[in-house]
C-alpha positions in Angstrom: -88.1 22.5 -6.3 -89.9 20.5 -9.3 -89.1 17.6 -9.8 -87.6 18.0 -13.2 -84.9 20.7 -12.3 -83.4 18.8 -9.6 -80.7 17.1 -11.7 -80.4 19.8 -14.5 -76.8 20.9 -13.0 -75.4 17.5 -11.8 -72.0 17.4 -11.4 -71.7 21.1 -12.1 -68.9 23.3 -10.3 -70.0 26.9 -10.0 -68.7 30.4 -8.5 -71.8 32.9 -7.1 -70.5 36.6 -6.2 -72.3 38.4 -3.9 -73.5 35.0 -2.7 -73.8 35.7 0.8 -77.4 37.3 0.9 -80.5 38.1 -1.1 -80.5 37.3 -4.9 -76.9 35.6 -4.9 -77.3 33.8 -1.7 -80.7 32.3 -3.2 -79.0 31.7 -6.9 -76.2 29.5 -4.8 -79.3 27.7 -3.1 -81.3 26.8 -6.1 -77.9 25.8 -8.2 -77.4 23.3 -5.5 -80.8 21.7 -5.4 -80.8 21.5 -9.3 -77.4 19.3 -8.7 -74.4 21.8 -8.6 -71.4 22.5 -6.2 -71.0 26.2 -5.4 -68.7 28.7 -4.3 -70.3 31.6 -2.6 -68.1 35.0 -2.7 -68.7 38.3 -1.2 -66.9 41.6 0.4 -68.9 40.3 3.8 -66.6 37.4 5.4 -68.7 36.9 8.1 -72.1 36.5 6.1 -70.3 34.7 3.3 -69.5 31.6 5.8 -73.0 31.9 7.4 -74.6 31.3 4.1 -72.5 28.7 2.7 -73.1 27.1 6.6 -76.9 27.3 5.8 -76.4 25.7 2.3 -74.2 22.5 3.9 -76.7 22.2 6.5 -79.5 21.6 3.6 -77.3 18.6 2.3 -75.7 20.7 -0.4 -72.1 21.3 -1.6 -71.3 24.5 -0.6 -67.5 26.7 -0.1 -67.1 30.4 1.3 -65.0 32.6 0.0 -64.2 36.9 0.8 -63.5 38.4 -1.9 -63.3 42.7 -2.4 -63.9 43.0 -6.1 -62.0 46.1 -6.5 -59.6 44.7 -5.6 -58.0 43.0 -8.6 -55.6 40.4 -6.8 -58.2 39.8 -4.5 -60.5 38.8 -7.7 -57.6 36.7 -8.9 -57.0 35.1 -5.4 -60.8 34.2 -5.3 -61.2 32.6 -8.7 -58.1 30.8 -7.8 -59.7 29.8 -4.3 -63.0 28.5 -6.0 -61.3 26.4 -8.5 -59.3 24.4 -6.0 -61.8 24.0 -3.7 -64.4 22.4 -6.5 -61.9 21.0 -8.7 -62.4 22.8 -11.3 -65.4 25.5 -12.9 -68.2 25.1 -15.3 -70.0 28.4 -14.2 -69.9 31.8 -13.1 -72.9 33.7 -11.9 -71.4 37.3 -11.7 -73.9 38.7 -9.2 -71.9 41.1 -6.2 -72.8 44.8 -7.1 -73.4 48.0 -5.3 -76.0 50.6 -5.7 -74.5 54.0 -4.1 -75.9 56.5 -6.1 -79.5 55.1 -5.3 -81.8 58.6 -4.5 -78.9 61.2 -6.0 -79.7 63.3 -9.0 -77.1 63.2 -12.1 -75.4 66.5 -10.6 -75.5 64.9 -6.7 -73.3 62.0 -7.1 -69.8 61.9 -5.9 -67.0 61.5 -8.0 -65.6 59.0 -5.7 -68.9 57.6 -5.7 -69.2 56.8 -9.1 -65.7 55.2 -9.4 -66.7 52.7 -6.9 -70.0 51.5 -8.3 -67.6 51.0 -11.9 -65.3 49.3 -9.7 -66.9 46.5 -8.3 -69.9 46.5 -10.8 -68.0 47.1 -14.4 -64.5 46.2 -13.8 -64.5 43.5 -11.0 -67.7 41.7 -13.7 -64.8 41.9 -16.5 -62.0 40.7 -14.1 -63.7 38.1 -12.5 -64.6 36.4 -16.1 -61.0 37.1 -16.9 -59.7 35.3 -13.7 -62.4 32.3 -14.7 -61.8 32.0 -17.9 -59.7 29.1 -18.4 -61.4 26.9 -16.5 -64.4 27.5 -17.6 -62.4 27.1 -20.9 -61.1 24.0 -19.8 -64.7 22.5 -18.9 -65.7 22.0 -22.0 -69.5 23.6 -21.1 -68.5 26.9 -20.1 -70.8 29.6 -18.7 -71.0 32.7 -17.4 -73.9 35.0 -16.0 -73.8 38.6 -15.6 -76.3 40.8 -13.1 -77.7 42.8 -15.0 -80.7 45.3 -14.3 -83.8 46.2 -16.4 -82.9 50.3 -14.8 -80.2 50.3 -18.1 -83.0 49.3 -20.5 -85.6 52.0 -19.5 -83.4 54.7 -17.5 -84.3 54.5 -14.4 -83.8 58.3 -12.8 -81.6 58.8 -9.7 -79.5 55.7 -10.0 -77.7 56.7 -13.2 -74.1 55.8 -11.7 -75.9 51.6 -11.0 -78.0 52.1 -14.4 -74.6 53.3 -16.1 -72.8 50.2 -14.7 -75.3 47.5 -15.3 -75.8 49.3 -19.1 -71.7 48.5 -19.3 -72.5 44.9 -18.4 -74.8 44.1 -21.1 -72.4 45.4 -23.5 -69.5 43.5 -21.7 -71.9 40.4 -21.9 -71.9 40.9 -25.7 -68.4 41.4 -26.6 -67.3 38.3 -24.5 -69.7 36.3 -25.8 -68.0 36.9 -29.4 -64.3 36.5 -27.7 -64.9 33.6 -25.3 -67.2 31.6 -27.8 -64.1 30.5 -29.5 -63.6 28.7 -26.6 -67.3 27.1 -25.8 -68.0 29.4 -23.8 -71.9 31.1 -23.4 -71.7 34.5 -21.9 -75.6 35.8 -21.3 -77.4 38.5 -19.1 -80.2 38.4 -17.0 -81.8 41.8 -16.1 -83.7 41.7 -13.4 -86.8 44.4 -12.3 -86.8 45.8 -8.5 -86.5 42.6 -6.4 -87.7 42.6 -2.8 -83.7 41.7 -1.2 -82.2 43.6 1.4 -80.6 45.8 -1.2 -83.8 47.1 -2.4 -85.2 48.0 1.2 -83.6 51.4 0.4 -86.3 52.2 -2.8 -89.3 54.6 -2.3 -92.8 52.8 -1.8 -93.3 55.3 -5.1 -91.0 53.3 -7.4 -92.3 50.1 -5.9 -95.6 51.2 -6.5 -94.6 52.2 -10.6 -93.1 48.8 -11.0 -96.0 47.2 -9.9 -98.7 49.0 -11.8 -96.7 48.8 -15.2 -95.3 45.5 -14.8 -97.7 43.0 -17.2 -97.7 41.1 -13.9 -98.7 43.2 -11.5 -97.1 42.2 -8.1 -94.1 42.1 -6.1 -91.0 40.4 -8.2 -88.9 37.8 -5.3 -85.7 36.1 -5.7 -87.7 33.0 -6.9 -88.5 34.5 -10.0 -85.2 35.0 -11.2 -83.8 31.8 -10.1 -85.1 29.6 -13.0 -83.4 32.4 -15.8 -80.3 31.2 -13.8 -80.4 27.7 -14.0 -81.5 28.1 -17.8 -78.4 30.1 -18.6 -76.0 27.8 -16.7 -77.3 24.4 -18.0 -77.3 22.0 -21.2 -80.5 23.8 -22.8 -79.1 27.1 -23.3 -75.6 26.1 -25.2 -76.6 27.4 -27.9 -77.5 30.8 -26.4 -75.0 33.5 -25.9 -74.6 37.2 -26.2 -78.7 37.6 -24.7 -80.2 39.9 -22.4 -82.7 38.4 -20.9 -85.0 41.1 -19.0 -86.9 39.0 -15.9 -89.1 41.6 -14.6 -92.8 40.7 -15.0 -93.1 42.6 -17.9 -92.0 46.2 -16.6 -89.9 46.1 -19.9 -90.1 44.2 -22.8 -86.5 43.6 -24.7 
């Protein structure tokens, strides 16, 4: 990591969702090296503990925690979990989604497939921030990201239940911003393009190919590249930002 990141989040307590693998698990890495204890939370128990194990073993400060996001008491039960075990919050990185509808046509998807994907990617975002909110309150330099996707600022086809969801974020990320900045608190959204995770294995070699071609940066997009919008939006030199999109994709869209 440079040199000059490494203490941008010192002394900083913050909860990752979906932290156990791809872009969450490497948010929680590079939010320790820049300084910061984490809590890692995700629906996977058993991958959840290995990745907060691989971040301890690197020197850094690092909790596990399940959590089942539609679940709402299980959200409450993992905010609570997160603040005892750091002592407090200063940041939430509200990452854990599901895709689902990836592939399906507008007239394919299942009902029941569509609730889930506003489950854990619409409400459990808005009750996780609820369930956070007076620590971060309490903090005094409260933040919060939200996963967002640069599919809800173009339309990406056959996804419309994940586009739907992450278009519901950005507006979420825009009314809290108004209702939680009474209480210092920054509430911004990173939009990411198609990131090569584990998650994204699914996507055709087509839609690879399309982001690449039109991206103003033509090549593959990695965790890496997102990781620094992160660390931005959670540290001293973005409190005066709040209620932003923030599309990190290479330049497939410009916001």
């Amino acid at each position: 990591m440079n040199a000059n990141v490494t203490q941008l989040l010192t002394g900083r307590r913050i909860l990752v969702t979906g932290g156990a693998r791809g872009l969450g698990l490497a948010f929680a890495r590079s939010l320790g090296e820049a300084g910061a204890a984490v809590a890692v939370a995700d629906i996977r128990a058993d991958l959840v503990e290995s990745a907060a194990a691989s971040l301890r073993e690197a020197g850094l400060i690092a909790h596990a925690i399940a959590v089942d996001l539609s679940d709402p008491a299980a959200v409450d039960r993992c905010a609570a979990r997160a603040i005892e075990c750091l002592g407090g919050l200063d940041g939430l990185v509200n990452n854990a989604a599901v895709t689902d509808s990836g592939g399906k046509g507008a007239d394919d998807i299942a009902v029941e497939t569509w609730d889930r994907v506003m489950n854990v990617n619409v409400r459990g975002t808005w009750l996780m921030s609820r369930a956070c909110h007076a620590a971060l309150s309490a903090s005094g330099r409260g933040a919060i990201v939200n996963l967002a996707s640069d599919t809800a600022l173009w339309g990406a086809p056959n996804l419309l239940a994940y586009v739907a969801s992450k278009g519901a974020v950005i507006s979420m990320t825009h009314a809290l911003a108004r209702e939680y900045g009474v209480d210092g608190i920054t509430v911004n959204a990173i939009a990411p393009g198609l990131v090569l995770v584990e998650a994204t294995a699914y996507v055709p070699e087509n839609r690879h190919r399309l982001y690449i071609e039109q991206r103003a940066l033509q090549r593959e997009q990695v965790p890496a590249d997102v990781c620094g919008a992160v660390l931005f939006a959670l540290s001293d030199l973005s409190r005066f930002v709040t209620g932003q999109v923030l599309p990190v994709n290479g330049g497939f869209v410009f916001n």
